[in-house]
C-alpha positions in Angstrom: -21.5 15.4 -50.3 -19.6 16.1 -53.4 -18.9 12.3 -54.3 -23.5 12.1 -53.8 -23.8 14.9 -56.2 -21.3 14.0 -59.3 -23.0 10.3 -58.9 -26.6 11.8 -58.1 -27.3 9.8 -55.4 -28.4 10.7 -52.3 -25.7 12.1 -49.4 -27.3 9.5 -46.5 -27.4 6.9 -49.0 -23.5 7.3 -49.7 -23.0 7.3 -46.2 -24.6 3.9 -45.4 -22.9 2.5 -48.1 -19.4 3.9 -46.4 -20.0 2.4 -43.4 -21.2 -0.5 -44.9 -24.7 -0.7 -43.7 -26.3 -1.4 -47.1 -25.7 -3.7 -49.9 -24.6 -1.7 -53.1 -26.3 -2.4 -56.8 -24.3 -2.7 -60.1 -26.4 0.0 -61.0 -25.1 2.4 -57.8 -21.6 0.8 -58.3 -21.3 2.1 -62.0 -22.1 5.9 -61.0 -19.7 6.0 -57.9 -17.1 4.4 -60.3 -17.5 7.2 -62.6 -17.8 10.3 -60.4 -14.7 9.0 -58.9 -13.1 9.1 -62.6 -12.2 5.2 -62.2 -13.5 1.5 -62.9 -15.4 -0.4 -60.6 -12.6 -3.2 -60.0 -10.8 -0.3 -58.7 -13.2 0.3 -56.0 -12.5 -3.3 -54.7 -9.0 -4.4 -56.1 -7.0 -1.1 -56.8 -3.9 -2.8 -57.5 -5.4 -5.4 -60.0 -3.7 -4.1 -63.2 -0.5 -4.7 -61.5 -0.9 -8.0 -60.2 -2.2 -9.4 -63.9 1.0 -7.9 -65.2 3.3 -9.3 -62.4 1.0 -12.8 -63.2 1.9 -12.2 -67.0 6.1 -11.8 -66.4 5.9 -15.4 -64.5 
């Protein structure tokens, strides 16, 4: 419930989304990012800052 209301979107709508019963929008992706006080990469690759800078030391 908290994560719906800092990215004003509905609770049930969340929930589909977390069990992965609905396809997300850019749109939807951008406010979850930002409630959650990251980027959206992050919700999909959290470790992809490291692995670009491992790639860069090779």
């Amino acid at each position: 419930e908290d994560l719906a209301g800092a990215a004003e979107i509905d609770r049930s709508y969340v929930s589909l989304i977390e069990n992965q019963h609905f396809a997300v929008s850019i749109d939807v992706l951008e406010k979850l990012a930002q409630a959650l006080g990251t980027e959206i990469h992050e919700l999909f690759l959290p470790d992809l800052p490291a692995r670009l800078q491992s790639r860069a030391h090779d």
